[in-house]
Backbone bond lengths (Angstrom), bond angles and torsions (degrees), N, CA, C in turn:
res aa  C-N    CA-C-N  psi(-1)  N-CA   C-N-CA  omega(-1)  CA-C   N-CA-C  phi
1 X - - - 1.435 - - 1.517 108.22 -
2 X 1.731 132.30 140.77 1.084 126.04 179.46 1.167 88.77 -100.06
3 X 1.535 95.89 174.22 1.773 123.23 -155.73 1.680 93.43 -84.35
4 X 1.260 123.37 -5.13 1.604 103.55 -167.53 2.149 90.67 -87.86
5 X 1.590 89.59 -29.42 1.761 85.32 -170.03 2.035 104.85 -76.59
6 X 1.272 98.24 3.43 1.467 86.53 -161.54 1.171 93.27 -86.97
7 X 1.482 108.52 -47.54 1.639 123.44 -172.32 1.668 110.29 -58.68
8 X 1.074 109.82 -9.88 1.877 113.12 -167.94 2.025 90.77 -103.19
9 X 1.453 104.82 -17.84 1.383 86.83 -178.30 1.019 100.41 -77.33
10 X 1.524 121.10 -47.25 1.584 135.66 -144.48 1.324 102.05 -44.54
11 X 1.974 93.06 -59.47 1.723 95.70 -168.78 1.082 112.52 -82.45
12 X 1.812 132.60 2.36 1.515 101.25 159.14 1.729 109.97 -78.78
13 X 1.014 130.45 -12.63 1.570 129.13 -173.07 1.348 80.57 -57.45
14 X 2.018 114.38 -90.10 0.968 119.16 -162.03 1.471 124.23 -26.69
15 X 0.829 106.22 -46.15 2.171 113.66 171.88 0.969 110.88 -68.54
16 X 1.061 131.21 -41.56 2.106 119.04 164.34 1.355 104.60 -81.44
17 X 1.436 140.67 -44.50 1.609 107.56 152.93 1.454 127.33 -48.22
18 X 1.085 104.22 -19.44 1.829 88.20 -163.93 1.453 110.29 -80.60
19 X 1.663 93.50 -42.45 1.526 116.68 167.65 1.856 134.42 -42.47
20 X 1.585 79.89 -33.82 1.927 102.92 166.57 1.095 101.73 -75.84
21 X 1.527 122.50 -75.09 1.350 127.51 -169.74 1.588 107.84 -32.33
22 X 1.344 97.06 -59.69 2.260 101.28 -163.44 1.610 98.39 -65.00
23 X 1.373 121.53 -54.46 1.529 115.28 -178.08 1.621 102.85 -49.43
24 X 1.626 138.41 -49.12 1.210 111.68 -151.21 1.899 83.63 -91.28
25 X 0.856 139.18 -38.78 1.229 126.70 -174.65 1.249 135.57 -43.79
26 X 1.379 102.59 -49.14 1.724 138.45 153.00 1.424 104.61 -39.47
27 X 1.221 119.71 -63.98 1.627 135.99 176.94 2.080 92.42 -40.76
28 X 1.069 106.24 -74.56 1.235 125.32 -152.51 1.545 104.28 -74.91
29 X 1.295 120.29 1.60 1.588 137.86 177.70 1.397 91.86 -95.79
30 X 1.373 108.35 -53.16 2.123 110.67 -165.71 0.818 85.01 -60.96
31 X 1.739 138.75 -54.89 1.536 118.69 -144.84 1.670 109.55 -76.19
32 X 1.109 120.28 -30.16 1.794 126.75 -174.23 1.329 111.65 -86.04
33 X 1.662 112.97 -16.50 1.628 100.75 164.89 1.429 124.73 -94.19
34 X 1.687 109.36 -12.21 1.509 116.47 170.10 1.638 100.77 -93.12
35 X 2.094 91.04 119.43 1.502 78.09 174.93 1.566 98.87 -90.37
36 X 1.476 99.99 -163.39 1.587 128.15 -169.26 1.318 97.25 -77.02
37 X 0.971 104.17 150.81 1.701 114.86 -174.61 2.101 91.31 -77.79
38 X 1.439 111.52 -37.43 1.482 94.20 178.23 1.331 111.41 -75.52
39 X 1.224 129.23 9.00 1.894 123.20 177.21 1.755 110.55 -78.28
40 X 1.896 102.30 -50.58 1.240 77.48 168.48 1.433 122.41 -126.13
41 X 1.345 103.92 140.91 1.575 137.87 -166.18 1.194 110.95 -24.67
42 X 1.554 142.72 99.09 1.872 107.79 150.20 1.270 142.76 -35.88
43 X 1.255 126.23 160.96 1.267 127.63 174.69 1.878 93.06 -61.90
44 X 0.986 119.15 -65.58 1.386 106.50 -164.71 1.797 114.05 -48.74
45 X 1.136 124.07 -51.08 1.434 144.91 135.30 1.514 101.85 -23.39
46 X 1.373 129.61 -97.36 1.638 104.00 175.52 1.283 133.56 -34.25
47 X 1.032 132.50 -30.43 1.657 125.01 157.43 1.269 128.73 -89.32
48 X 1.586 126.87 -15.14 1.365 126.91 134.71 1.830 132.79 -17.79
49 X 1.467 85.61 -61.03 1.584 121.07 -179.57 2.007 96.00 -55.92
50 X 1.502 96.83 -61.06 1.696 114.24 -155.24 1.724 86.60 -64.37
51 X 1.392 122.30 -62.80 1.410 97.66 -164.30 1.566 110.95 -83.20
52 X 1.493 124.24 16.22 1.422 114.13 168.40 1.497 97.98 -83.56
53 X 1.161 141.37 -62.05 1.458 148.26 -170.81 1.935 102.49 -51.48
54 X 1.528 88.93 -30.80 1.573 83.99 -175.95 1.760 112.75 -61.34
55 X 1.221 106.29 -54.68 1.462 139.49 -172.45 1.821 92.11 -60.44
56 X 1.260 125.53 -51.90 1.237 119.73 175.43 1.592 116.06 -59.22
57 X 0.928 114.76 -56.95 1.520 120.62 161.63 1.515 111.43 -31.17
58 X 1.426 129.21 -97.40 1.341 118.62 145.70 1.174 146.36 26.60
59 X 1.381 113.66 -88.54 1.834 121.36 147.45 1.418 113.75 -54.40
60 X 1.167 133.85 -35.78 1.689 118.14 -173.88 1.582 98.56 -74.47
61 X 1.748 131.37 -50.11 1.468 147.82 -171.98 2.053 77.72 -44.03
62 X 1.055 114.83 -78.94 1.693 127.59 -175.24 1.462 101.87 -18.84
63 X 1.084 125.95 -52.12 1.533 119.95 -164.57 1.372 115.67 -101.90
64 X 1.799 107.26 12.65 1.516 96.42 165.79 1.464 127.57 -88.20
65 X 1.107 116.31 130.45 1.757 96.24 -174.92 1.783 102.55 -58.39
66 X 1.225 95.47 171.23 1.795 99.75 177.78 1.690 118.51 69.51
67 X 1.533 87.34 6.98 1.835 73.27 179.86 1.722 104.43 -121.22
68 X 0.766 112.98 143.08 1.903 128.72 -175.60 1.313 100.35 -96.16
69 X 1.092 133.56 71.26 1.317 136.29 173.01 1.600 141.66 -42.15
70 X 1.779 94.30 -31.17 1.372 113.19 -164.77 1.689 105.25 -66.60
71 X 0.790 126.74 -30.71 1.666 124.83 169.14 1.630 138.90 -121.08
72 X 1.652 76.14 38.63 1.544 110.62 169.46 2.183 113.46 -91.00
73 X 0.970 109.50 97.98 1.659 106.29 153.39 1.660 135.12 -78.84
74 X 0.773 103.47 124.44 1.754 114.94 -178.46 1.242 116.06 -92.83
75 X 1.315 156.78 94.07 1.513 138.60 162.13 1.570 99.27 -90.32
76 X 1.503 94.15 160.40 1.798 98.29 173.99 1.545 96.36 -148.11
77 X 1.384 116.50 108.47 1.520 131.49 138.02 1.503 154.32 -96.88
78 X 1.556 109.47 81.20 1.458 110.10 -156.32 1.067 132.84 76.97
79 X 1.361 103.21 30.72 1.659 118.60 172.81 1.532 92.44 95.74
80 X 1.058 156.98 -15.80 1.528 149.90 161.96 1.333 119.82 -46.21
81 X 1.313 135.67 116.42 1.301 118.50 173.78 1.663 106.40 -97.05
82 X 1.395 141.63 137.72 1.544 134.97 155.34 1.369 99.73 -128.69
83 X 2.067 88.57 120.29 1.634 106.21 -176.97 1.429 83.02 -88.94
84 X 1.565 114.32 150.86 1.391 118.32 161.79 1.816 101.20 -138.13
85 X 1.045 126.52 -172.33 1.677 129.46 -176.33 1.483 107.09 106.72
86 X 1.463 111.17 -162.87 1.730 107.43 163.30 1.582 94.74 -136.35
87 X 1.438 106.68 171.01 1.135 113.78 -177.57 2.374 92.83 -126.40
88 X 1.408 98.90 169.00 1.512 83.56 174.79 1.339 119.54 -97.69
89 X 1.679 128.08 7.35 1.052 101.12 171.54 2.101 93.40 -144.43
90 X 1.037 95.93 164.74 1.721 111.39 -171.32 1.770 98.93 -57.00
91 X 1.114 109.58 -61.61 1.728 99.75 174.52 1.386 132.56 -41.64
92 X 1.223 113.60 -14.73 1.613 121.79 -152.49 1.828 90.21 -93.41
93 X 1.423 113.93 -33.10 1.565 131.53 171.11 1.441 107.41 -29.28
94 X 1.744 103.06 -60.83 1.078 129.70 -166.57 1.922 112.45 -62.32
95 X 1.166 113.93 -59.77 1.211 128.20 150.75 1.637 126.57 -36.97
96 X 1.692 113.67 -52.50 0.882 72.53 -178.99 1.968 125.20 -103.70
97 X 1.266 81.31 -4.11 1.447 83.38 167.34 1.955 118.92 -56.27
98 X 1.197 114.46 -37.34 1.573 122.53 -155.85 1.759 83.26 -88.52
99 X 1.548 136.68 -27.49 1.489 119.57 154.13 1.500 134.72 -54.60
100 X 1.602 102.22 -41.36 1.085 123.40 176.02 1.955 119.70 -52.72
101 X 1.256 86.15 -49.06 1.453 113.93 161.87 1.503 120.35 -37.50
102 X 0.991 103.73 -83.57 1.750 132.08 161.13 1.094 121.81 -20.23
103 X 1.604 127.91 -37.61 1.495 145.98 -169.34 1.152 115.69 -69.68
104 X 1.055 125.21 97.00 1.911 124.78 -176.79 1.431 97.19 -42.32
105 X 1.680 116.26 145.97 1.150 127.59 -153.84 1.389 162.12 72.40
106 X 2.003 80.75 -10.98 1.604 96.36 179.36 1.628 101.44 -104.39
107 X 1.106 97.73 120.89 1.960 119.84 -179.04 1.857 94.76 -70.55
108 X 1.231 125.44 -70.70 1.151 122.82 -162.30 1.896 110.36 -135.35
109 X 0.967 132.89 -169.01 1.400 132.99 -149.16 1.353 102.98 179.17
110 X 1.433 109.38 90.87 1.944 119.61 163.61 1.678 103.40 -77.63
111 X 1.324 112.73 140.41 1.361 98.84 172.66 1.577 105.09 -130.39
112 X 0.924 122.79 131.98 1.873 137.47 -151.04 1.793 102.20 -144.09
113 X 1.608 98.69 29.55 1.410 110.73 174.33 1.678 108.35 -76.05
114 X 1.295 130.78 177.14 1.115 150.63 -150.63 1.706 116.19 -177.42
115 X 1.615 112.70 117.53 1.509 87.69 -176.71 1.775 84.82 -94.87
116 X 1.358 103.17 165.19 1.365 107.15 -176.73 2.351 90.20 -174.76
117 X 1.566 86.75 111.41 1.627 111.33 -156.82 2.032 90.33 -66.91
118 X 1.042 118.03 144.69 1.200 137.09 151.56 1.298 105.05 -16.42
119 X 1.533 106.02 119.62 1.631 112.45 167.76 1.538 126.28 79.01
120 X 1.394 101.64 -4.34 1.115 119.88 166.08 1.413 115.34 -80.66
């Protein structure tokens, strides 16, 4: 075979490989940069999420001894917890924030506590 026919094969291989290669790659680029419609969250689905973690938060704060719960608030946004309310004594702060903490799912923890004594 002379070199002019070899060279005319080469680069048609190379061009139908390359051509495979970039189409399935390309293919396989679209598919990993479009995510799944279930990756990201709806709004209805984002607050699903927010008041399940909220409510979890909540019930775990419930079963600590030492904590006065009844004028405790919970919000949950995106894994954020912000306790707000008062509790009646300065320790209980301590508590319940470091539960709050603790709760699989909670990323971070604002605390917007207040001690404010019984009957006040």
């Amino acid at each position: 075979m002379n070199r002019k026919h070899m060279s005319a094969g080469l680069a048609v291989l190379l061009s139908l490989a390359g051509t495979g290669g970039v189409s399935a790659q390309g293919n396989e680029a679209v598919a990993s940069d479009v995510a799944p419609s279930s990756a990201v969250p709806s709004a209805r689905e984002a607050r699903l999420a927010n008041r399940r973690l909220a409510k979890t938060v909540r019930s775990r704060l419930a079963k600590v001894k030492g904590i006065d719960v009844l004028n405790i608030v919970v919000v949950a946004k995106n894994g954020t917890i912000t306790l707000g309310g008062s509790v009646p004594e300065a320790g209980q702060i301590e508590l319940v924030v470091a539960a709050a903490r603790d709760t699989p799912g909670v990323e971070a923890v604002n605390n917007a506590l207040r001690v404010k004594a019984a009957g006040q």
